[in-house]
C-alpha positions, 0 to 999 in steps of 0.5 A: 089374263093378258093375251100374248102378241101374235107376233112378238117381232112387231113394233106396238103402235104409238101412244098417239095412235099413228099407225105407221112405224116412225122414222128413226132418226139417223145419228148425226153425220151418218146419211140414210136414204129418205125414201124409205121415210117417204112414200112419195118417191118423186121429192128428194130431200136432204139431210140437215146437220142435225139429222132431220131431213129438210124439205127444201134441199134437193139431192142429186145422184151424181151422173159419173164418179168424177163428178162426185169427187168434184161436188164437194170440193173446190179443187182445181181440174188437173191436167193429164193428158194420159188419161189413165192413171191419174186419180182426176183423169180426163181422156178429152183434155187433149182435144179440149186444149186443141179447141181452145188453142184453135183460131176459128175459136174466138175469145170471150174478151179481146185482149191488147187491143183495147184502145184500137176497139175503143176508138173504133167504138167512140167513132160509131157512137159519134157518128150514130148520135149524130146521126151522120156517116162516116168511115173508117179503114182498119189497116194492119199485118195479117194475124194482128186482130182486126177482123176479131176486134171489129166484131167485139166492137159491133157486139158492144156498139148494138149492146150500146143502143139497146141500153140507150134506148135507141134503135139498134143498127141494121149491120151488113157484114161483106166479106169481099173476097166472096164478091163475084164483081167488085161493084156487086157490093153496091147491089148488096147494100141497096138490098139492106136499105130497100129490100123490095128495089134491090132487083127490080131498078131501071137504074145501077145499085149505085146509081140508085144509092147516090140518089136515095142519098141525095134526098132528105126523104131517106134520113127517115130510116136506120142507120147502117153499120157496113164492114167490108173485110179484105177490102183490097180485093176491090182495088180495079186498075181505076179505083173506081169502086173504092173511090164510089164506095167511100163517096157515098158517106160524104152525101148529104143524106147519107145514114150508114158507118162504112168501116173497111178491113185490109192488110195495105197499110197505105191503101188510102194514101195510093188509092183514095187521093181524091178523097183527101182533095174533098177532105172526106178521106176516111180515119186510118186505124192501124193495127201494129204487129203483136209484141212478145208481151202481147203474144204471150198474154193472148196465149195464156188468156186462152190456156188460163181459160181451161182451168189447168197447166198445160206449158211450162212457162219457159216453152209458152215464152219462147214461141211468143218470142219466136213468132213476134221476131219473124210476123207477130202474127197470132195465127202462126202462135196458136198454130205451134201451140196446137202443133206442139201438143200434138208432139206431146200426144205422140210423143205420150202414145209411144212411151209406157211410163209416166214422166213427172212433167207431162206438159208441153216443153221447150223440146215440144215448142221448138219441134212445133216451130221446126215444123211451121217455119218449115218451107217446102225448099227444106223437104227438097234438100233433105230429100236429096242424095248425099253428094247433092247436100255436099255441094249445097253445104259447100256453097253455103260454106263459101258464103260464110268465107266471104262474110268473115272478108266483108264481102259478098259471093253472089256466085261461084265458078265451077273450079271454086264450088268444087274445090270446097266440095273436095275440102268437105269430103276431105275433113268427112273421110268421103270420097269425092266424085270426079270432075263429070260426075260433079258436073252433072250433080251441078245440072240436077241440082239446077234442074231443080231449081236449087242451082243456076248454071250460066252458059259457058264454053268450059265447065271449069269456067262457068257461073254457078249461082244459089238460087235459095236461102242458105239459111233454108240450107242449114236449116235442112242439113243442121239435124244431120251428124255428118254437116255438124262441123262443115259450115265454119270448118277452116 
């Protein structure tokens, strides 16, 4: 008589006779948990196309819900700055492109400037192999990628050496606007090349220097890369600091690459004539201001960088435009850039429903310039009372007269100024004030620096002259109905 199981629920052992209960195997496609196949709970394994488990790959919970979206496909981060509806939402995207856009933020690559870096590079690689100084001054506008360009050039210049096999330069960054006396640069650089007589010399940092440079016994050391940025604030009423500084490369024993950074593109014609006499004048790099291309291209390395679209083409062209036609500075660029999407951010905070574009617009980029191109004359007339803009509007409106006549107002009489204001008041259903009400309007626009009223026995007679831009006047009163059709108006 065959005894019945105890408990029938329980599987029979193997015919192998293992004792523990097999894994099943999943059906293809199908993923179960291999820990409970596995009682070591510290690997983690996959599960392969056949539906065996395998060592070798590891699987990893995902740490959010995005980034399980994200971990099998390749499909590009979307931009939404809302950050809310949207399926791929990111709420930090907007500081991210602020980041990005920012100018302390530097690039990973320099890009329309690479034939200056690669004269610059190709200077130090001379001077190094030969091992000989030399200088160099990098001129150019404000905002044209200098002081960006001389860094990228000392990272590949050291990147360089290594790979050759040389010792790598000592570097000595001085930022001369942090100088406490113009001839402090001396004493930093005697610190670089003999640390333990930086202080404690009977004679000057300079003095010193120009005797270590005049002995063959000094040659013996390493070479140095000095870069002085903003080097015209070492202009004295004698030139002699800068005269002394360039000086030293052309002694004998001399081991150290001077290149100077300044915004004063003829800094080595004025001040450096000497220089020229001995025939060691320093090589002249300049730096043009960026083009619209250029601009434009700056702009969209830094935003193709963070993965998705956050301009509309026409708006990113017309601000590199815009900047390239007053300074071609990048700064000025990157700033509207960031300043417009702050617009676009408030712009979002105060609206409900979603648009179909959420990028940053034509509206958004000139907004941004409105803002930036903005002087502080523009605040002062739109802060003023009606009557006031009336007289400004009035001026401005003469001004244009006398172009249509080939000709110039430099100012206006009393009579003159206030028969256009009348004529404006006129055309605009205003009442005009009278003549002791118009002339003391007149006083406080000169008080404030807007007019300037010459001395004169009779009111009537007396000079008035603008002592601002019309153009920061039609700037300031253009967004104001009431002066729309006053500038031409005949």
């Amino acid at each position: 008589m065959v005894p019945k199981e105890s408990n029938p629920s329980r599987k029979r052992s193997s015919p192998g006779g293992y004792s523990e209960r097999p894994c099943k195997a999943p059906s293809p496609g199908k993923w179960r948990s291999p820990r409970r196949c596995n009682g070591n709970r510290d690997e983690v394994r996959s599960v392969g196309e056949n539906g065996n488990l395998s060592n070798g790959d590891l699987i990893g919970s995902p740490k959010s819900p995005r980034k399980e979206l994200f971990r099998n496909s390749n499909q590009q981060l979307m931009w939404n700055p809302r950050g809310k509806y949207q399926l791929f939402a990111d709420p930090a995207q907007m500081q991210t492109v602020k980041h990005a856009l920012h100018v302390a933020t530097p690039p990973a690559i320099v890009v329309c400037r690479e034939k200056e870096q690669k004269n610059i590079l190709e200077f130090c690689k001379s001077c190094f192999q030969q091992s000989k100084a030399g200088s160099l001054y990098v001129c150019g506008c404000p905002g044209t990628g200098k002081t960006l360009s001389i860094g990228k050039v000392k990272e590949y210049f050291l990147g360089w050496s290594k790979e050759v096999g040389v010792p790598s330069p000592d570097v000595l960054t001085i930022n001369c606007t942090s100088l406490t006396s113009t001839s402090e640069i001396f004493s930093q650089m005697l610190v670089k090349f003999e640390p333990s007589k930086g202080k404690a010399t009977n004679t000057s940092p300079l003095q010193h220097l120009q005797d270590m440079f005049s002995q063959k016994k000094h040659q013996s050391g390493r070479m140095l890369l000095m870069i002085a940025d903003e080097m015209d604030y070492l202009i004295t009423r004698d030139h002699a600091v800068l005269h002394d500084l360039f000086m030293l490369t052309t002694l004998p024993f001399a081991r150290f690459i001077l290149i100077g950074i300044a915004n004063a593109i003829d800094l080595a014609d004025r001040f450096l004539q000497k220089l020229e006499a001995l025939n060691c004048k320093p090589v002249v790099i300049t730096f043009r201001a960026y083009s619209k291309d250029q601009i434009l291209k700056i702009l969209q390395q830094r935003i193709m960088a963070l993965g998705y679209d956050v301009f509309q083409p026409a708006a990113l062209e017309y601000c590199a435009r815009k900047v390239a036609a007053t300074s071609g500075d990048i700064r000025k660029a990157l700033d509207i850039c960031r300043c417009a999407i702050e617009v676009l951010e408030a712009e979002l905070k105060g609206s409900v429903t979603n648009k179909e574009t959420e990028k940053v617009s034509f509206h958004h980029i000139e907004t941004a310039i409105s803002r930036s191109f903005k002087s502080p004359v523009v605040d002062i007339i739109q802060s003023l009372p009606q009557h006031q803009q009336v007289i400004l509007c009035s001026f401005v409106r003469l001004s244009q007269h006398c172009k249509k006549n080939a000709t110039t107002l430099a100012e206006a009489s009393h009579l003159i100024l206030n028969r256009s204001y009348s004529e404006i008041c006129k055309s605009t259903q205003m009442r005009p004030v009278g003549m002791m009400d118009f002339a003391s309007l007149c006083t406080a626009l000169n008080d404030q620096g807007l007019l300037e009223i010459a001395q004169s026995r009779g009111d009537k007679s007396k000079k008035i002259k603008l002592k601002v831009d019309s153009s920061d006047i039609t700037f300031a009163l253009k967004g104001i109905r009431f002066f729309q059709n006053c500038w031409c108006d005949n």
